[in-house]
N, CA, C and O atoms as a GROMACS GRO file, in nm:
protein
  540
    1UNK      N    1  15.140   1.439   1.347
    1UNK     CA    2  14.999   1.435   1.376
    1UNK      C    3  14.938   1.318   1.300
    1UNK      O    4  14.944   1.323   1.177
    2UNK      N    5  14.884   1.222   1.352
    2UNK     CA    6  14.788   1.087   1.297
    2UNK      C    7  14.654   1.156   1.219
    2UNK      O    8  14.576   1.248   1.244
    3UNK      N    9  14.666   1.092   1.150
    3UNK     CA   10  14.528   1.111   1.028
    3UNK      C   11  14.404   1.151   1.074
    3UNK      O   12  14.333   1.229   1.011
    4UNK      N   13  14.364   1.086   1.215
    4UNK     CA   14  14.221   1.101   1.294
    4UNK      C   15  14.224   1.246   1.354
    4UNK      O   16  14.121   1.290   1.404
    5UNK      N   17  14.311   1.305   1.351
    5UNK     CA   18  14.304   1.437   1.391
    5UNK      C   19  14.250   1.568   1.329
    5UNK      O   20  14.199   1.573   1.218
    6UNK      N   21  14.273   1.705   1.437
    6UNK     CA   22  14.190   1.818   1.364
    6UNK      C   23  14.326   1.887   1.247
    6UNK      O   24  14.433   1.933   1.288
    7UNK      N   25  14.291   1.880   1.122
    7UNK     CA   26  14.349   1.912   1.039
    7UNK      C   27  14.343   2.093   0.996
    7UNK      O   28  14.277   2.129   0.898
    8UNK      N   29  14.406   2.176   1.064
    8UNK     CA   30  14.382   2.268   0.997
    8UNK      C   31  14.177   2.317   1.050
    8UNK      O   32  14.110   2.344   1.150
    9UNK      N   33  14.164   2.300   0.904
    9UNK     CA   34  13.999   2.362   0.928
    9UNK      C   35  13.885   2.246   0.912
    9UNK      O   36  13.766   2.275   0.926
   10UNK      N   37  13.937   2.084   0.874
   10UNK     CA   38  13.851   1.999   0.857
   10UNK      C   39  13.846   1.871   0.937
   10UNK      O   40  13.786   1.924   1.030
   11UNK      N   41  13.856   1.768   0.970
   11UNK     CA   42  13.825   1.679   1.025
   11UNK      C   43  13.854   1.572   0.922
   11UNK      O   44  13.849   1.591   0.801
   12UNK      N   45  13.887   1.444   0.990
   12UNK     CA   46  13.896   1.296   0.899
   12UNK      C   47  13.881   1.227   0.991
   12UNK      O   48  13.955   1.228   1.090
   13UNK      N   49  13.772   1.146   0.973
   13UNK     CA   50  13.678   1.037   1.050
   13UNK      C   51  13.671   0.917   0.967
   13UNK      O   52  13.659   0.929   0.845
   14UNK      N   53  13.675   0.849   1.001
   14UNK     CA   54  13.613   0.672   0.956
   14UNK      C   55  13.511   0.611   0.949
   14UNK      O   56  13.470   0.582   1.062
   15UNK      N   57  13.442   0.575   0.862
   15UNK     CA   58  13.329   0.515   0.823
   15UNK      C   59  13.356   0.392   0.868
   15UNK      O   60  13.452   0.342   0.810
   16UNK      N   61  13.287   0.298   0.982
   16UNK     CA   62  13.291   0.186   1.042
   16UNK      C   63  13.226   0.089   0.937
   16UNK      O   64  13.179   0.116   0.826
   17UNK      N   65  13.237  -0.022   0.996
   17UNK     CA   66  13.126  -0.136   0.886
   17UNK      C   67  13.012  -0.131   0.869
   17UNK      O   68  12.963  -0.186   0.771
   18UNK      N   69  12.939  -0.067   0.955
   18UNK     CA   70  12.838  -0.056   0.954
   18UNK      C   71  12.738   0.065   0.849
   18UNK      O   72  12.617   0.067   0.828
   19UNK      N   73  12.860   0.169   0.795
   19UNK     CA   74  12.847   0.300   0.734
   19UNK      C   75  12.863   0.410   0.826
   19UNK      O   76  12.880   0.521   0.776
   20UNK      N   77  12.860   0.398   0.977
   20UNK     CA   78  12.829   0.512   1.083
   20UNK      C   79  12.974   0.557   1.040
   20UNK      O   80  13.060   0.521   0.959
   21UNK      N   81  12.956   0.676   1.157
   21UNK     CA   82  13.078   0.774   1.132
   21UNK      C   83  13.066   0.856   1.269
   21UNK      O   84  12.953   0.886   1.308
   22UNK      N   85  13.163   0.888   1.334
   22UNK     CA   86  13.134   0.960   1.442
   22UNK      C   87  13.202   1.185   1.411
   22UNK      O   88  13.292   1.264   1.383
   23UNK      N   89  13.106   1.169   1.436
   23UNK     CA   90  13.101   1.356   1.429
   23UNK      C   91  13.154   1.409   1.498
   23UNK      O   92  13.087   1.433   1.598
   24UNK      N   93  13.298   1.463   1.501
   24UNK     CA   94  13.386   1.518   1.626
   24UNK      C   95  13.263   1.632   1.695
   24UNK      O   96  13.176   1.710   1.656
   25UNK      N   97  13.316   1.586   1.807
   25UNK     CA   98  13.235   1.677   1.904
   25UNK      C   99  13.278   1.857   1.884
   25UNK      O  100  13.188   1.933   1.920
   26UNK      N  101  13.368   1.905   1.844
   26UNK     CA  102  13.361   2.066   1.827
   26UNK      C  103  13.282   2.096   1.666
   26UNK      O  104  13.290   2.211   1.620
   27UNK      N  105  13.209   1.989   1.588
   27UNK     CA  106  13.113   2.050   1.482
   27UNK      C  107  12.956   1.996   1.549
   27UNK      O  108  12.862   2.054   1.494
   28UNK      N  109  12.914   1.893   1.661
   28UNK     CA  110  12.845   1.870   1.709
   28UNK      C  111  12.802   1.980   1.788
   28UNK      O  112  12.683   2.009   1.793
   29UNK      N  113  12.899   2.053   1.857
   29UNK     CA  114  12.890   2.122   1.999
   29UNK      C  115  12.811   2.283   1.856
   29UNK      O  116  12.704   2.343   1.869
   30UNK      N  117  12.899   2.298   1.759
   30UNK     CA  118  12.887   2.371   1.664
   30UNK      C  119  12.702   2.416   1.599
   30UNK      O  120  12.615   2.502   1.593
   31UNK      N  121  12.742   2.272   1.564
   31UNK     CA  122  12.526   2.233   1.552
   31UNK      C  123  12.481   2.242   1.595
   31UNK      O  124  12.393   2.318   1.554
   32UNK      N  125  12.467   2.206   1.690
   32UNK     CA  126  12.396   2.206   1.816
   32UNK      C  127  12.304   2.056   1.802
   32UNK      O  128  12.182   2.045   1.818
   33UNK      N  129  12.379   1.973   1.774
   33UNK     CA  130  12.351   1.796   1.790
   33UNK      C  131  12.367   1.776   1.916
   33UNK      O  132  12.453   1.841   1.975
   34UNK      N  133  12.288   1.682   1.987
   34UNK     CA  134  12.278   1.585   2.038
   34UNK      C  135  12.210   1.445   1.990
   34UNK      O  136  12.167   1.417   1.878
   35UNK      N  137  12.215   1.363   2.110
   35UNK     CA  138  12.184   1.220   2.113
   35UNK      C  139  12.003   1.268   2.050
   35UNK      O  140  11.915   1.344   2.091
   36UNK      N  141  12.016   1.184   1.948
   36UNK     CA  142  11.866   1.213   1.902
   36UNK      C  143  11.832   1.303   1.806
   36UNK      O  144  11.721   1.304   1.754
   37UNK      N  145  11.909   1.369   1.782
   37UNK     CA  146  11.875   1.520   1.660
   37UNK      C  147  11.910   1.455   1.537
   37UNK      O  148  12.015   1.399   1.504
   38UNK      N  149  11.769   1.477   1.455
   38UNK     CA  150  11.760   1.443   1.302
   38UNK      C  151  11.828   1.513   1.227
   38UNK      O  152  11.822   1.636   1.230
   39UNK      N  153  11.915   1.434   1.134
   39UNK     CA  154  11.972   1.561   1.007
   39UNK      C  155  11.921   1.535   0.885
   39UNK      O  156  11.832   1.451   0.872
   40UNK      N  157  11.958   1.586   0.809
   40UNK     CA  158  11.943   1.602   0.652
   40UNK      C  159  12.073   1.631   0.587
   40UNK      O  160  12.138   1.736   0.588
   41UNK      N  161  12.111   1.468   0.503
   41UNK     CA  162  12.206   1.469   0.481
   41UNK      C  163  12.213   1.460   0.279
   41UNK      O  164  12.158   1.377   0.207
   42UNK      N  165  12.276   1.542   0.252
   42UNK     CA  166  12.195   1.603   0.088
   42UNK      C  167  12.380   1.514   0.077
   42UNK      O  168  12.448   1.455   0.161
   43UNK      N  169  12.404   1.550  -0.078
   43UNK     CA  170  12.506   1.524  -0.173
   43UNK      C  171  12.462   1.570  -0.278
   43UNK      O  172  12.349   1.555  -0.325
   44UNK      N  173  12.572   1.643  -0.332
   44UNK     CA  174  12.619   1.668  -0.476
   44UNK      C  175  12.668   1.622  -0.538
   44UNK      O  176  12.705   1.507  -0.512
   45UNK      N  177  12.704   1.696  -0.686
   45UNK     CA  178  12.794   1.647  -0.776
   45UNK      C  179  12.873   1.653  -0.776
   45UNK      O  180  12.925   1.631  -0.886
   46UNK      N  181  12.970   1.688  -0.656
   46UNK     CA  182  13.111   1.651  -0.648
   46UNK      C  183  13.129   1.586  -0.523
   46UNK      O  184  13.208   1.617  -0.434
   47UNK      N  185  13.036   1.483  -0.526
   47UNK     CA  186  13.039   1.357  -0.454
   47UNK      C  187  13.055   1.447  -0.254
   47UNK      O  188  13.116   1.385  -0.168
   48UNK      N  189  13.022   1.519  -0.238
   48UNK     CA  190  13.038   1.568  -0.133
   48UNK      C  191  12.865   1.570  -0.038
   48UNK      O  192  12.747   1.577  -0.073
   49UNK      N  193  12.934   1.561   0.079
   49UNK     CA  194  12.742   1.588   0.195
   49UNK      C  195  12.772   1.646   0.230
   49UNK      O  196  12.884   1.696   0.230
   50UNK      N  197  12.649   1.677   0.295
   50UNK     CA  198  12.607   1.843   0.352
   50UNK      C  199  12.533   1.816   0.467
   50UNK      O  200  12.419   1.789   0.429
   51UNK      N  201  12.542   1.808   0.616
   51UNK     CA  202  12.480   1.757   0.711
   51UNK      C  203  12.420   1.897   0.764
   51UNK      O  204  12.493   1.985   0.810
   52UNK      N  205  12.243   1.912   0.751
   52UNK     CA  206  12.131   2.000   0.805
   52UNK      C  207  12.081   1.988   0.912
   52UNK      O  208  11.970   1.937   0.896
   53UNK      N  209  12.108   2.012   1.042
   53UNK     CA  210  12.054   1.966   1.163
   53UNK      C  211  11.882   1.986   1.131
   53UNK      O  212  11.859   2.057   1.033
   54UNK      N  213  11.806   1.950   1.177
   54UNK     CA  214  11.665   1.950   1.219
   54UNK      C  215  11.640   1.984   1.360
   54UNK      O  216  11.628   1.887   1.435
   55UNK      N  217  11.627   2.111   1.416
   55UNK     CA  218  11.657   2.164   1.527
   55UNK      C  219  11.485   2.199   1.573
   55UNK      O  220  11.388   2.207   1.498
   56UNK      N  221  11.493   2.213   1.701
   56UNK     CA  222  11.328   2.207   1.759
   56UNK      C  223  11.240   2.347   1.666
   56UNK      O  224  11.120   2.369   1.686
   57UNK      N  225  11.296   2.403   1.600
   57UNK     CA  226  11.203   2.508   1.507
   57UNK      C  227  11.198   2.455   1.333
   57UNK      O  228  11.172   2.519   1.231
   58UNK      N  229  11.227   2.339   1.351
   58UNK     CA  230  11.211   2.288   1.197
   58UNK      C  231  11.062   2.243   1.160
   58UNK      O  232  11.018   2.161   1.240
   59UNK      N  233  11.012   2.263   1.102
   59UNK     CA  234  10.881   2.232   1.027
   59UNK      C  235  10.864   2.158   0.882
   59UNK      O  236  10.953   2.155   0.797
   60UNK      N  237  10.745   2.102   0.870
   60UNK     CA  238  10.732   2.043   0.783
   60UNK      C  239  10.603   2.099   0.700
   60UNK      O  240  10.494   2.101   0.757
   61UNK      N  241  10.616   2.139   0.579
   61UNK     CA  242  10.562   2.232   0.518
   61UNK      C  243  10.484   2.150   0.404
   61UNK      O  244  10.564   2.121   0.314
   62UNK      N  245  10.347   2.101   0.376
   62UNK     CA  246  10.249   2.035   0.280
   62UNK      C  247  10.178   2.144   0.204
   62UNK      O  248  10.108   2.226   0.264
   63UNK      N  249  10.200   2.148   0.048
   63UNK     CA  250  10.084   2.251   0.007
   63UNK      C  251  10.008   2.192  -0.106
   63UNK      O  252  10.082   2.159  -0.199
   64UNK      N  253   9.911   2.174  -0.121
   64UNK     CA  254   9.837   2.132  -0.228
   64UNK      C  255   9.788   2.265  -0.342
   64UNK      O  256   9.668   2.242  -0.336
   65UNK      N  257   9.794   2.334  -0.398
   65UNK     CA  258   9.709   2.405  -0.502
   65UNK      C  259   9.726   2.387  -0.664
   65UNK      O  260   9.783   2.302  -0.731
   66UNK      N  261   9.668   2.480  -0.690
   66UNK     CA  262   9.612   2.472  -0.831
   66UNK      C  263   9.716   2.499  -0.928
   66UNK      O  264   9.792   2.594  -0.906
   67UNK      N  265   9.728   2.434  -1.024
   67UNK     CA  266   9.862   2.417  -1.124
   67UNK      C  267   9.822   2.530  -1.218
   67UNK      O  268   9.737   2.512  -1.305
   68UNK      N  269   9.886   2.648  -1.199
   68UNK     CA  270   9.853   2.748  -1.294
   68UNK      C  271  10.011   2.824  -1.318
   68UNK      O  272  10.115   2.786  -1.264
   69UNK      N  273  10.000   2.923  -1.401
   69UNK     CA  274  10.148   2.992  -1.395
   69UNK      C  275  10.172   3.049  -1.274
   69UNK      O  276  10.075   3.047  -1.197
   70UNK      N  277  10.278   3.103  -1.231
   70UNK     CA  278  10.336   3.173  -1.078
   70UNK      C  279  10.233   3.114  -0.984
   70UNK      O  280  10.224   3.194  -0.892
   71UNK      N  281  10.187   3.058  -0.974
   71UNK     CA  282  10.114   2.977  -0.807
   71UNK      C  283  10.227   2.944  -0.723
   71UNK      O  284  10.225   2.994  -0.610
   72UNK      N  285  10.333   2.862  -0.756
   72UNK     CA  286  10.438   2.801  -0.675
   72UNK      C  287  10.498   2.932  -0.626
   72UNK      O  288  10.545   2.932  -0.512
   73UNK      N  289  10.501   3.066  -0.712
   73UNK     CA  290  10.594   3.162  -0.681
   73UNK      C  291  10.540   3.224  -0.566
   73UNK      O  292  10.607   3.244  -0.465
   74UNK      N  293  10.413   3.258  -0.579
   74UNK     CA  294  10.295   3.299  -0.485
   74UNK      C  295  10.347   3.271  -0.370
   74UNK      O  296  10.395   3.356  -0.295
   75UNK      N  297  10.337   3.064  -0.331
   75UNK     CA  298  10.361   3.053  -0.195
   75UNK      C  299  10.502   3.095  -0.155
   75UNK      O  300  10.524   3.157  -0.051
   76UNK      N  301  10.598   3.058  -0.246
   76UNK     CA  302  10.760   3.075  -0.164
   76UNK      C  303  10.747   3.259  -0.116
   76UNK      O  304  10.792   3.310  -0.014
   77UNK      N  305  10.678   3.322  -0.218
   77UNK     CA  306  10.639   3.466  -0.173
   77UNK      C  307  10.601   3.439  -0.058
   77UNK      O  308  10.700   3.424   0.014
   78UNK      N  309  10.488   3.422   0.006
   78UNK     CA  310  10.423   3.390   0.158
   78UNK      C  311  10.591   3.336   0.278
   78UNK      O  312  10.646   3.377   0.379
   79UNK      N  313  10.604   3.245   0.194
   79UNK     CA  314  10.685   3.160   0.290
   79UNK      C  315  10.818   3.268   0.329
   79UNK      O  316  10.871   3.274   0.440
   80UNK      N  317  10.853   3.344   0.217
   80UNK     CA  318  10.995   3.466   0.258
   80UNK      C  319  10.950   3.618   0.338
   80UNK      O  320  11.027   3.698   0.392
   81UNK      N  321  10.783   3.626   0.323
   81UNK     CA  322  10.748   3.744   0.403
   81UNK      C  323  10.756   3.733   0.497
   81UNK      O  324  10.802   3.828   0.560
   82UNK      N  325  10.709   3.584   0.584
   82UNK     CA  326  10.697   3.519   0.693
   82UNK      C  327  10.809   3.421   0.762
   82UNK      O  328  10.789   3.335   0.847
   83UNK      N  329  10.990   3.476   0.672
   83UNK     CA  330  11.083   3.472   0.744
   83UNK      C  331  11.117   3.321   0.776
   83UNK      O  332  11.193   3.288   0.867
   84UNK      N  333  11.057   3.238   0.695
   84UNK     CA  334  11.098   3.102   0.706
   84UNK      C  335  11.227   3.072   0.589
   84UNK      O  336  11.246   3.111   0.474
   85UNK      N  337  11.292   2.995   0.672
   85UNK     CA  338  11.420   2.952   0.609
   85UNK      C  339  11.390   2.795   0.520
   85UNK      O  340  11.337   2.707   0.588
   86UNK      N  341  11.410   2.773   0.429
   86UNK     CA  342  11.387   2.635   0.323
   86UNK      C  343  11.496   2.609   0.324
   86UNK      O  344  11.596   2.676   0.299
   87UNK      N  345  11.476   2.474   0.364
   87UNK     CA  346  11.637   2.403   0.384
   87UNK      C  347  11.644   2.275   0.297
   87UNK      O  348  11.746   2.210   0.272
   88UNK      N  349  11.512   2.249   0.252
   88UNK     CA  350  11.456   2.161   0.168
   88UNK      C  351  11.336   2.159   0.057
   88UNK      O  352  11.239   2.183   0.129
   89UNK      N  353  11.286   2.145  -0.073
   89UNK     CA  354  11.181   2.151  -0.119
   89UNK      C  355  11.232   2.055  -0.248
   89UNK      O  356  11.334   2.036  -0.314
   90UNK      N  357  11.067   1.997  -0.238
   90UNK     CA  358  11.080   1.992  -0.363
   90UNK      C  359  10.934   2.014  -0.423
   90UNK      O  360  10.866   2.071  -0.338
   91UNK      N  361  10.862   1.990  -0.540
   91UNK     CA  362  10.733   2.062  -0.601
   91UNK      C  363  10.706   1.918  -0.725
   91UNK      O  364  10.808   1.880  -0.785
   92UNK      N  365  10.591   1.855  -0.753
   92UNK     CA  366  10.527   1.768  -0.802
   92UNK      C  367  10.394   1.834  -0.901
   92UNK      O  368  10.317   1.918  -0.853
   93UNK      N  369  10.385   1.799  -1.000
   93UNK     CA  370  10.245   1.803  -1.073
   93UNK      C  371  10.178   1.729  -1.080
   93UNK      O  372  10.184   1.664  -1.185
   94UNK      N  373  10.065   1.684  -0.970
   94UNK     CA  374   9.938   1.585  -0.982
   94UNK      C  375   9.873   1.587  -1.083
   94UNK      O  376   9.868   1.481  -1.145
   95UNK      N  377   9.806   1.694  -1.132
   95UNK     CA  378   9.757   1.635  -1.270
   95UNK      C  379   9.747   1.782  -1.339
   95UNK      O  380   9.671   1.870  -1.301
   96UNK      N  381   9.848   1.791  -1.457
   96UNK     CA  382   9.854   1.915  -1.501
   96UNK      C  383   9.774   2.034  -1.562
   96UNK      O  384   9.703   2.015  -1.660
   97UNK      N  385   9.782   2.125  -1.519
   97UNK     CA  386   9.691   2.205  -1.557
   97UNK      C  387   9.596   2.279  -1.424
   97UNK      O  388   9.548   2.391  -1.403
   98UNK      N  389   9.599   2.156  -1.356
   98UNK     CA  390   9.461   2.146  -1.249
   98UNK      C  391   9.574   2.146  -1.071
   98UNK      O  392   9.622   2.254  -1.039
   99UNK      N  393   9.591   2.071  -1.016
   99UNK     CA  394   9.699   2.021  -0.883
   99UNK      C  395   9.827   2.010  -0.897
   99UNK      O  396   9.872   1.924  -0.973
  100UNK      N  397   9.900   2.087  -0.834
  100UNK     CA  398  10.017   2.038  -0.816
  100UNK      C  399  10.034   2.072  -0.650
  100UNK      O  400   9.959   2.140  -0.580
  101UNK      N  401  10.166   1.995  -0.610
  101UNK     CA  402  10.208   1.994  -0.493
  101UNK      C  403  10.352   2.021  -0.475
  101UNK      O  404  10.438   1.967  -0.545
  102UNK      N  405  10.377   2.098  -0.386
  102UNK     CA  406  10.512   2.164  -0.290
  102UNK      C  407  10.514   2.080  -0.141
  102UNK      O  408  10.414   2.059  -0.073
  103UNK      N  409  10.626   2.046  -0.112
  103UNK     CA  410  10.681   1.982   0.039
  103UNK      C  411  10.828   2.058   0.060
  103UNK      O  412  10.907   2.088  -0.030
  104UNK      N  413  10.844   2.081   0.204
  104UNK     CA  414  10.933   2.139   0.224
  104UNK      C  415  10.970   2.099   0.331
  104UNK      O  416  10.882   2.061   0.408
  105UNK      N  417  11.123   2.093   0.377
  105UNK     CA  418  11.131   2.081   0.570
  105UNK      C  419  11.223   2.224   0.558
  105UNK      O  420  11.307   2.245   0.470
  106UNK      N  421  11.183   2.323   0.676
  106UNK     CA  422  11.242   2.428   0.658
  106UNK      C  423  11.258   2.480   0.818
  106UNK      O  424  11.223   2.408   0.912
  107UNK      N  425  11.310   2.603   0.836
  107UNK     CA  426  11.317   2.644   0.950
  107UNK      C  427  11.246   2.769   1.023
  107UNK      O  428  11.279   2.887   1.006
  108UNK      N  429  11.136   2.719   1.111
  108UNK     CA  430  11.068   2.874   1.167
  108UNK      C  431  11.100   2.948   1.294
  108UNK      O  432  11.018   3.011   1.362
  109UNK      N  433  11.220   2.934   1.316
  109UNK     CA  434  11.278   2.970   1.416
  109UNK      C  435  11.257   3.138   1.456
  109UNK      O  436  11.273   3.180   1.571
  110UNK      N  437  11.211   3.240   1.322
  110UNK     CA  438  11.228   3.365   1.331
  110UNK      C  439  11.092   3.400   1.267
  110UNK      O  440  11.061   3.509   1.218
  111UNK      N  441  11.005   3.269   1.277
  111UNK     CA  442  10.868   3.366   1.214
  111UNK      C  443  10.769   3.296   1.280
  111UNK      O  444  10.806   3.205   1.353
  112UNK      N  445  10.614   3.325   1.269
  112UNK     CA  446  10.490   3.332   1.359
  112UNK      C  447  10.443   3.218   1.253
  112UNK      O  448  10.396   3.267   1.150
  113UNK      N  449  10.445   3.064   1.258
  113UNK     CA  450  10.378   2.954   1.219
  113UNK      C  451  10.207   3.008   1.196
  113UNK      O  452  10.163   2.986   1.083
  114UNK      N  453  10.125   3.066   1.283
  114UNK     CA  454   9.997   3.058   1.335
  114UNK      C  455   9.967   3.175   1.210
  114UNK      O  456   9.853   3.166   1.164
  115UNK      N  457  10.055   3.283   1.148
  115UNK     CA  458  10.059   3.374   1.095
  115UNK      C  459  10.068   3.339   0.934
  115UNK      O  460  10.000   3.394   0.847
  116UNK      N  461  10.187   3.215   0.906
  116UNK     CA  462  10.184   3.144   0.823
  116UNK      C  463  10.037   3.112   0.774
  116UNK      O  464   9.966   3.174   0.695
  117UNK      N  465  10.017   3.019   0.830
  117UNK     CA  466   9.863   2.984   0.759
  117UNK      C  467   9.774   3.051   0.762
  117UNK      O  468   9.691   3.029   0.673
  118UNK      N  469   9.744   3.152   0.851
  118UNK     CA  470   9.672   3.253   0.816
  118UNK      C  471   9.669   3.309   0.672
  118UNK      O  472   9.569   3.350   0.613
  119UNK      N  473   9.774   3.305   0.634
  119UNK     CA  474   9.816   3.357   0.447
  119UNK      C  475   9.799   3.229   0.363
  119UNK      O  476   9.760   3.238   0.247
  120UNK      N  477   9.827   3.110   0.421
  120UNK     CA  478   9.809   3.031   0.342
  120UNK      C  479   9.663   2.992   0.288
  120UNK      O  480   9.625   2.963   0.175
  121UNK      N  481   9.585   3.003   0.423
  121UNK     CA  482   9.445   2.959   0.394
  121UNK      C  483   9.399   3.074   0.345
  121UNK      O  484   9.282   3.066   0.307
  122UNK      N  485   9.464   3.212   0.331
  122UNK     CA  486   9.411   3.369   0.201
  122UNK      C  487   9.383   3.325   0.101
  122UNK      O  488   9.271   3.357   0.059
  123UNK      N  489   9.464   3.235   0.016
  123UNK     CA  490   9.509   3.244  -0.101
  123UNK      C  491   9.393   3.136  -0.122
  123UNK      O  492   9.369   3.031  -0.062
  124UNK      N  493   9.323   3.208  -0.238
  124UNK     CA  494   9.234   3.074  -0.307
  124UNK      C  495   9.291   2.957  -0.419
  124UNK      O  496   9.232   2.850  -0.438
  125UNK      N  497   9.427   3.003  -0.494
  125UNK     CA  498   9.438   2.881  -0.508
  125UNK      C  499   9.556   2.767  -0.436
  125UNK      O  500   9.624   2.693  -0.507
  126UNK      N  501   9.566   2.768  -0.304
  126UNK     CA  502   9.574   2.683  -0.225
  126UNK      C  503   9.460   2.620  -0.194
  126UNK      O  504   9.359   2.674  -0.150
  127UNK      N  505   9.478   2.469  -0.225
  127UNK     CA  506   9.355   2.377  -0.190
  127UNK      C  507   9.336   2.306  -0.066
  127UNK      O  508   9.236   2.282   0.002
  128UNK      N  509   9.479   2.274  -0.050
  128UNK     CA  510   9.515   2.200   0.100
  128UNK      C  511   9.668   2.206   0.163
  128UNK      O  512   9.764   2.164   0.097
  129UNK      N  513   9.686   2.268   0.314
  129UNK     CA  514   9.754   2.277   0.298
  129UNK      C  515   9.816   2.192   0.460
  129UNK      O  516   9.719   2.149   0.522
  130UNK      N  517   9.945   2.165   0.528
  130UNK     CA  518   9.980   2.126   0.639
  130UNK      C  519  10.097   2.213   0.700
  130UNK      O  520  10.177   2.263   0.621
  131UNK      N  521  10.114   2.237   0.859
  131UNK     CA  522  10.241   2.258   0.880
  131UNK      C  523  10.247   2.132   1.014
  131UNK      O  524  10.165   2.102   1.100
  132UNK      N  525  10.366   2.089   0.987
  132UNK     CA  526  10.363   1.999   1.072
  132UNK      C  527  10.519   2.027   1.176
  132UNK      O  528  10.632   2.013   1.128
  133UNK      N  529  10.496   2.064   1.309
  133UNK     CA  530  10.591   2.122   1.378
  133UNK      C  531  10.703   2.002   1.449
  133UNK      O  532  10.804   2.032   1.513
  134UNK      N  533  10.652   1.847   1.417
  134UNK     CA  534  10.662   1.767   1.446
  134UNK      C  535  10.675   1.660   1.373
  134UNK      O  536  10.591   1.576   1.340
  135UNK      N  537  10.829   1.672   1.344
  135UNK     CA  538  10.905   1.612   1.205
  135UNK      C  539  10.954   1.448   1.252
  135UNK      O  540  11.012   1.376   1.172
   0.00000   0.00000   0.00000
């Protein structure tokens, strides 16, 4: 069996000159990739990636509020009642004490977006917030 083949349970592909790489079609067919589907491609510390499809229920999640203790916990609370999957985050302190900010790209494939912010805009210390269905 030549090197380019299905090994067992993994795959070995070639990085062209360019950096591309082609994605055997039974982890494509798997993903559910096509021509055009965004990923999210993370790495660790053991030099390894992790390819996240961005599939038509992925969202993009903006929160602005108030930098106090458990606030951040508050929203991911909201965000796990309401069945959204985080496939990404990360969280910023604008100016401490007072703003900080959360971004996320995550997945709402199994929960009510419209229901989401309904909770989001509850909470008084959320100051500003976005979902953007259209990544």
């Amino acid at each position: 069996m030549g090197m380019g083949g299905n090994l067992k349970n993994f795959n070995v592909v070639k990085i062209d000159s360019k950096g591309r790489m082609i994605i055997p079609f039974q982890l494509r067919d798997y993903l559910r990739l096509k021509e055009g589907t965004q990923v999210i491609i993370t790495n660790n510390e053991n030099k390894e990636l992790k390819i996240i499809p961005l599939l038509d229920s992925t969202v993009y999640i903006e929160v602005i509020f108030v930098d106090e203790p458990a606030s951040l916990m508050k929203i991911i609370d909201i965000i796990s009642k309401n069945k959204i999957d985080i496939l990404m985050s990360t969280s910023k302190t604008i100016e401490r004490g007072k703003l900080a900010e959360w971004n996320a790209i995550a997945d709402a494939a199994s929960s009510n977006v419209a229901k989401l912010e309904a909770d989001f805009a509850s909470l008084k210390m959320i100051k500003k917030f976005k979902i953007d269905t259209k990544i």
